[in-house]
N, C-alpha and C positions, 0 to 999 in steps of 0.2 A: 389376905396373904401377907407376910412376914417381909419385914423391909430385906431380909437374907435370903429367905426365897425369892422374892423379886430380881435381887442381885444377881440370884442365880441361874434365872431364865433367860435374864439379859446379856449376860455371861457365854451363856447357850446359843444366844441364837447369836451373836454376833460373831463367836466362832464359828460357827455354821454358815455364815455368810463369808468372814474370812474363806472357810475351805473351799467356799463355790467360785471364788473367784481368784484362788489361787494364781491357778494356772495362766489365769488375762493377765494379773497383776504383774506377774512376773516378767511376762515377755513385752508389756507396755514398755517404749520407749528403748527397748534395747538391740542389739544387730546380733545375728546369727552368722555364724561362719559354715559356707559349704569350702569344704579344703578338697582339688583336684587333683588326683595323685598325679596326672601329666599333665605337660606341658601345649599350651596353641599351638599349631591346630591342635585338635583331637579329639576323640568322641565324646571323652572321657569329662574335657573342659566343656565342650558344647552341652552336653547334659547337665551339669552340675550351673551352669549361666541357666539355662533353661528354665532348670528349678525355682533359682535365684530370683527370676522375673516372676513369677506365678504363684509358686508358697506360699509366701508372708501372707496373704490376704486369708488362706485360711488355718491359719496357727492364733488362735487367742492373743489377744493382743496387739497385734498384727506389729509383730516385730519386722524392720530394714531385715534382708538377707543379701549378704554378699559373697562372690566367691574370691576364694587367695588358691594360687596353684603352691602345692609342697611335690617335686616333680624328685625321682630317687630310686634307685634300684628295683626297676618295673614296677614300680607302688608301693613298695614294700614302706618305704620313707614314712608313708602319710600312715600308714597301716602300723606301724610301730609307734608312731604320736599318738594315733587314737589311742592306741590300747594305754598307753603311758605316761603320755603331758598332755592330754586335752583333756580342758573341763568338761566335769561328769555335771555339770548342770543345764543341760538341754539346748546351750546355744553354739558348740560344734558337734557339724556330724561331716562326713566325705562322703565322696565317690570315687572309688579306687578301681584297678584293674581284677578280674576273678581269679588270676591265678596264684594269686599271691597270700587265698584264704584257705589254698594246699597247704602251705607252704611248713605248718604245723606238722599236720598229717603227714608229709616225708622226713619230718625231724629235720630241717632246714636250721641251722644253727643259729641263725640270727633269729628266727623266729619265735621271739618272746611273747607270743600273743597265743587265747584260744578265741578262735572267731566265734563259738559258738556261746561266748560269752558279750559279744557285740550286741547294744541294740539296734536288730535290724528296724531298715526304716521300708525299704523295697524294691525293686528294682524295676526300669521300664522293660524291659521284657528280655527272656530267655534268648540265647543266640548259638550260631553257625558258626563256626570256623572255619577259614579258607588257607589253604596254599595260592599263595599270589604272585604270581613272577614277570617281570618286565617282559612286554614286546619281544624287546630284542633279545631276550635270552635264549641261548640255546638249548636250553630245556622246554620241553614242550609237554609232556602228560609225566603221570607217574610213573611209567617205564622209564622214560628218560633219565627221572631221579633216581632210579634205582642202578643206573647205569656210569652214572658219572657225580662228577661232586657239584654240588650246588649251593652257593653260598647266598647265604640268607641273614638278612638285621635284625639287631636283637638287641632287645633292654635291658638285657638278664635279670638274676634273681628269678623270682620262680613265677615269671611271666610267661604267659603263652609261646611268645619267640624264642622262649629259650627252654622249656621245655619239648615244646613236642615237635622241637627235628630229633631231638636223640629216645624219645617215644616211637616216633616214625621210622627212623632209622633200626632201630630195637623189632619191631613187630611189621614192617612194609618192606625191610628190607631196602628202601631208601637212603641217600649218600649228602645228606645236609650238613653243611656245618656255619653252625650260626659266628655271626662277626658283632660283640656284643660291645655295647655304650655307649647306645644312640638313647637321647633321652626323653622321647618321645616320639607318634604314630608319625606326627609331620616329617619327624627326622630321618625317621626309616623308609619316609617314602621319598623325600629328594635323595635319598643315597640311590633310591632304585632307579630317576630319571640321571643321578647321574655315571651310572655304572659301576659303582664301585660295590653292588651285592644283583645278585639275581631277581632277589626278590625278599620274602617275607610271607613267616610262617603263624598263622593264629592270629590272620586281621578276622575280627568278624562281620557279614557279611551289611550288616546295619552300620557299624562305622565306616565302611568303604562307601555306602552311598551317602551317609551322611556328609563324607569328607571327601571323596575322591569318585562322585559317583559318575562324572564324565569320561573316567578311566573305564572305565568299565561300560560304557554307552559308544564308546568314543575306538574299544577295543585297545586299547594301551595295556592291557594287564590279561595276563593268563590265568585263568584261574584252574587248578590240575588235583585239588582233591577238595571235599567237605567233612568235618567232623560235627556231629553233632548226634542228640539222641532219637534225632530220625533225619530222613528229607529236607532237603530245605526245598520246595518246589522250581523257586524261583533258576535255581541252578542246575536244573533238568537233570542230564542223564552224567552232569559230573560226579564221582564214585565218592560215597562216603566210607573213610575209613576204616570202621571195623566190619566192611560188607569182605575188605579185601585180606582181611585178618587171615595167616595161615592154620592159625588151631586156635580151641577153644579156650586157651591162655592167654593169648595175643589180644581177640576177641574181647577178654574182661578186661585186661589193661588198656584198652581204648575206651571201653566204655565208664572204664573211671574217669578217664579223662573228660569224656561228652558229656558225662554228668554236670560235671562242674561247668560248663558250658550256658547253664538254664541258670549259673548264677548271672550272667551277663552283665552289667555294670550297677555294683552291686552300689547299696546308699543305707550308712549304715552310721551308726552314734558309736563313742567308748562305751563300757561296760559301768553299769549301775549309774543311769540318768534316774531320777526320780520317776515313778511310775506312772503318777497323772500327768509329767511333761512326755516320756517316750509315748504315750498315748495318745496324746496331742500331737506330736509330729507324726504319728506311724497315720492318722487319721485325717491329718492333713494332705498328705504324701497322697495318699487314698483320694481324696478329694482332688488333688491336682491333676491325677491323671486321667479324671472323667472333665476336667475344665474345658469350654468351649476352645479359648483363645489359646490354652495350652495344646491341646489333641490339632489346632491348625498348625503351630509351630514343626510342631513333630511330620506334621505331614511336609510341611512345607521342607524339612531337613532330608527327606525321603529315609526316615527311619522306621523300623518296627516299633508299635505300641500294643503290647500282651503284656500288663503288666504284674506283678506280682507281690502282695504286701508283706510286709513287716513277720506278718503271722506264718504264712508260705514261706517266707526265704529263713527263719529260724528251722523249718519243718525241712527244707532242700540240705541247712548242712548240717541237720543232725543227719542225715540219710547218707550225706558222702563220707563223715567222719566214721558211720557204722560198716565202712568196709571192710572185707573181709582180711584180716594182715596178711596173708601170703600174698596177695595183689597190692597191697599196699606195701609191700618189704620189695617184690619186683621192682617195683614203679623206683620205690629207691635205691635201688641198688644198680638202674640202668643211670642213671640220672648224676649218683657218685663216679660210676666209673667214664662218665660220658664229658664230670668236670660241671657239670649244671649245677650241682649240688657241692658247697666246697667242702671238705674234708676235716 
């Protein structure tokens, strides 16, 4: 064999060896950012700590993972970094709020971002959304709400709290009006011990136990509707909202909303990570949520665990962004006139 061919096998293989070990090499020695769009408490931070603990050991390399909160117009903040100043090199990814990957899809002004250009990482599992209202409120079911006004906390931007009372109010016939610039779930919920809102609209039912679940064991909290894209068992015979839909218009603009619902606390990278790194975390992700020590966590937080990968939650928002535009042009046009959506 030729001293040039020799070179060139050696050449070969040692490239080949480079490319196998790529992905360890990279992540040797270096920390990963999970960025929290809210602030402690909150589901949102508790999840993304969660990760933080568990991850690293199965990502190549076994990179440090720590979390920073970027807390800011119901998520929208962190959600706008990814897409824009976070590095596309596999060592930030978030966990941000689901409402805020509409946010596109209603032409939201500020929304510079297409989600379905994110890479998704996955999410621990699909969720319920509740109307939640203090004790002491004088609201008591959804008749009530439809009867008198009912002020409710809100993060704004195109966060659950701040969309769907003027959703609700649109199609239930409902009298919400949200009080917005509270900058996290903590925040919204000492407003409600301390009177200054009724309640709060689009907790979902996995963050209240994780975070508030003696409220709810303890009877401190009304819970007077469910949204979601079915049952949630656990909340029996309380009405999910598009059962109480008055026509078959109503009906589709709730169920876009429930849709997006199954994105739950969504875990997702900016756009164009390298393909052998998003693979590595989407497979990681994957691996953490069948983890012994991690699945006791989760239990211990009294959370849902249905989780959903990388592969699944790209497949969820091509399906919400394929809605039909007269339900998508509704959904905005209640939302502009209602002040949710700025002008």
């Amino acid at each position: 064999m030729s001293q040039t061919l020799v070179c060139l096998v050696i050449s070969l293989m040692l490239s080949s060896a480079a490319q196998a070990e790529t992905v360890a090499a990279f992540y040797s020695g270096k920390t990963i950012n999970i960025i929290a769009g809210m602030s402690p408490p909150d589901q949102h931070d508790n999840d993304a700590r969660l990760l933080a603990r568990h991850m690293g050991k199965y990502i190549p390399g076994s990179p440090a993972v720590v979390v920073q909160n970027m807390p800011g117009a119901g998520g929208l903040k962190v959600v706008q970094f990814m897409a824009t100043v976070a590095p596309r090199d596999g060592t930030t990814f978030a966990i941000s709020q689901r409402g805020t990957m509409m946010m596109p899809l209603l032409k939201y002004p500020e929304s510079n971002f297409d989600p379905r250009s994110f890479t998704w990482i996955g999410t621990r599992a699909g969720e319920t959304s509740i109307v939640v209202l203090w004790h002491k409120a004088s609201v008591n079911n959804i008749d009530d709400a439809r009867s008198r006004e009912t002020i409710v906390a809100s993060t704004g931007g195109g966060a659950d709290s701040n969309t769907l009372p003027f959703i609700y109010n649109e199609t239930l016939g409902t009298r919400f009006k949200p009080v917005i610039g509270y900058s996290s779930g903590g925040d919204m919920n000492l407003a409600m011990e301390r009177g200054e809102v009724d309640g709060r609209v689009g907790w979902s039912v996995g963050a209240m136990r994780g975070t508030k679940e003696d409220w709810y064991r303890n009877k401190l909290v009304k819970i007077i509707l469910q949204h979601g894209l079915k049952h949630n068992k656990e909340l029996g015979a309380i009405p999910l909202a598009q059962e109480l839909a008055k026509n078959e218009d109503d009906r589709k603009l709730l169920e876009l909303f429930a849709a997006r619902q199954e994105i739950g606390f969504p875990v997702f990278g900016p756009p164009s990570i390298p393909a052998d790194r998003a693979e590595a975390l989407r497979a990681a992700y994957d691996k953490t949520m069948k983890d012994p020590e991690y699945i006791a966590e989760v239990a211990k937080m009294n959370v849902e665990l249905a989780p959903y990968s990388g592969v699944e939650m790209q497949s969820l928002i091509e399906q919400i962004y394929a809605t039909p535009a007269p339900v998508v042009e509704r959904a905005r046009t209640i939302l502009l006139r209602a002040g949710a959506i700025p002008k």
